[in-house]
N, C-alpha and C positions, 0 to 999 in steps of 0.2 A: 567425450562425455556430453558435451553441449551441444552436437552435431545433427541431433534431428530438432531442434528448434530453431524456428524463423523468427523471424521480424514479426514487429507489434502492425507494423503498417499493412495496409494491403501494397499489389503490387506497384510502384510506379508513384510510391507516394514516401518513401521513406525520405528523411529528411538529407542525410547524405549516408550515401550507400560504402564510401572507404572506411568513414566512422565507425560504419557498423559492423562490419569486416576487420578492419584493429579490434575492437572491442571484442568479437567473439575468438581474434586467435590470441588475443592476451590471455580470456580465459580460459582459452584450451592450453595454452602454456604455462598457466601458473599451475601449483602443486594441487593436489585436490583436499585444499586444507583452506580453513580460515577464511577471507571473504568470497574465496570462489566456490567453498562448498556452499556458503550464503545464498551466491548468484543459483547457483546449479538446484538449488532447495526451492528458493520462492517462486524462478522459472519450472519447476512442475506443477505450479498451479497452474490450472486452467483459467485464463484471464489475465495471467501474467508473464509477460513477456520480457526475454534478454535484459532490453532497454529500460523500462520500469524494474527490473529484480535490481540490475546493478544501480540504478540509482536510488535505488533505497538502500541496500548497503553500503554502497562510497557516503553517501549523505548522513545515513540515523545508526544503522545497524553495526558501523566500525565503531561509533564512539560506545563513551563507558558512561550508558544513561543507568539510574539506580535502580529507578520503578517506572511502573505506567505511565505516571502522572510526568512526569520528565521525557519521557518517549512525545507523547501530547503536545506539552508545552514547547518541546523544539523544533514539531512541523507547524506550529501555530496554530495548533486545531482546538483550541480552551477555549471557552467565555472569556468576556469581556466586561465583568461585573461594573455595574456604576453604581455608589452608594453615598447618598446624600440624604443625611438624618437619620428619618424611620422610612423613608423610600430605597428598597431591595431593587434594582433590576437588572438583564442581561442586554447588555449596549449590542452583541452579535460577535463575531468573532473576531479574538483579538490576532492581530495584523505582529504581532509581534513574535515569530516565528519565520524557519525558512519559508522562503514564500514558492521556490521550486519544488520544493518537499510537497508544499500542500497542496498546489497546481496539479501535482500527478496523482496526487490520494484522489482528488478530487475525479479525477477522471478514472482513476484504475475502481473508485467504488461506482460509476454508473458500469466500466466493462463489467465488474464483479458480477453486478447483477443479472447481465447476459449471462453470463456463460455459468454462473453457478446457482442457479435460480435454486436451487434444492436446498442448497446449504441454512443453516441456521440463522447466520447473520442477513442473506437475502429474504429470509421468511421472519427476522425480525422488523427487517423495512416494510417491508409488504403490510404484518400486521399493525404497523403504527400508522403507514397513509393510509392504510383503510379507516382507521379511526379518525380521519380528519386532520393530521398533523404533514404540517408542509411540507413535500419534498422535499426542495431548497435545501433545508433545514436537516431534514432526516439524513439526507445526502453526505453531510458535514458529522453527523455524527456516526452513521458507517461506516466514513473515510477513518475517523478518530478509533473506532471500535477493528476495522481491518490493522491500522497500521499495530497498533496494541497485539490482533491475534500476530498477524507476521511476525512481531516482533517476538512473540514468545517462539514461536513455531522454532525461529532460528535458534534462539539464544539455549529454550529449556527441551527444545523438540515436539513440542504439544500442537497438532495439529487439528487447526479448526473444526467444530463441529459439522459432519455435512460436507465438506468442502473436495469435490473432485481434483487428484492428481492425476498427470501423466506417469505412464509405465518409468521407473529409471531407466537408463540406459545402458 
């Protein structure tokens, strides 16, 4: 089932190569149910690989988050409100979340944007840095707006607007 996907890495760069050999004959050994149908789902995006699918499943997509906003709050990708009086502001992102979770949003949203330049959420970035609004920043809320799509894709089966798979297998 998982046989024609590679590695996230190019060649000669993976970080160890037995890791990632266990990791793909566990999932070819586990039943085709439950977190491996997980793995096997977000690995047909294009831009997501083995390594990132299964860590977002072991990490957000096994537990029992309610909503959105709880998917959010557990990779740490929310504001960081400060409010003092009648002064409102956003201090930038609150740190209080896994911080491996959001290491990988953080990178699988600039791969997103390689590889899936078409899709909706890539031509929502698009049209907000055209407008002047920081990367940086946009970057962080992509990552928050991807992990949210994945997260439905899995749980309710809704898949992204726009968003290239590969064939199953």
């Amino acid at each position: 089932m998982l046989a024609g996907f590679k590695s996230e890495y190019p060649a000669g760069f993976s970080r160890n190569p037995q890791i990632e050999q266990a990791r793909l004959a566990r999932l070819e050994q586990a039943p085709p149910s439950g977190s491996q149908a997980m793995v096997a789902l977000l690995a047909r995006v294009l831009g997501v690989g083995i390594e990132t699918a299964d860590m977002l499943v072991q990490e957000v997509f096994s537990r029992n988050l309610r909503d959105r906003r709880a998917v959010a709050r557990y990779a740490g990708l929310t504001g960081s409100p400060d409010e003092s009086g009648s002064k409102r502001r956003e201090k930038g992102l609150a740190k209080a979340g896994n911080a491996r979770v959001r290491r990988g949003l953080i990178q699988l949203a600039w791969r997103f944007l390689w590889f899936q330049r078409a899709s909706g959420l890539a031509q929502w970035y698009q049209a907000r840095t055209a407008q002047g609004a920081r990367r940086t920043t946009m970057i962080v809320a992509l990552a928050r707006k991807l992990l949210i799509a994945f997260w439905r894709m899995v749980t309710v089966g809704e898949i992204p607007a726009g968003v290239t798979l590969r064939p199953a297998a």
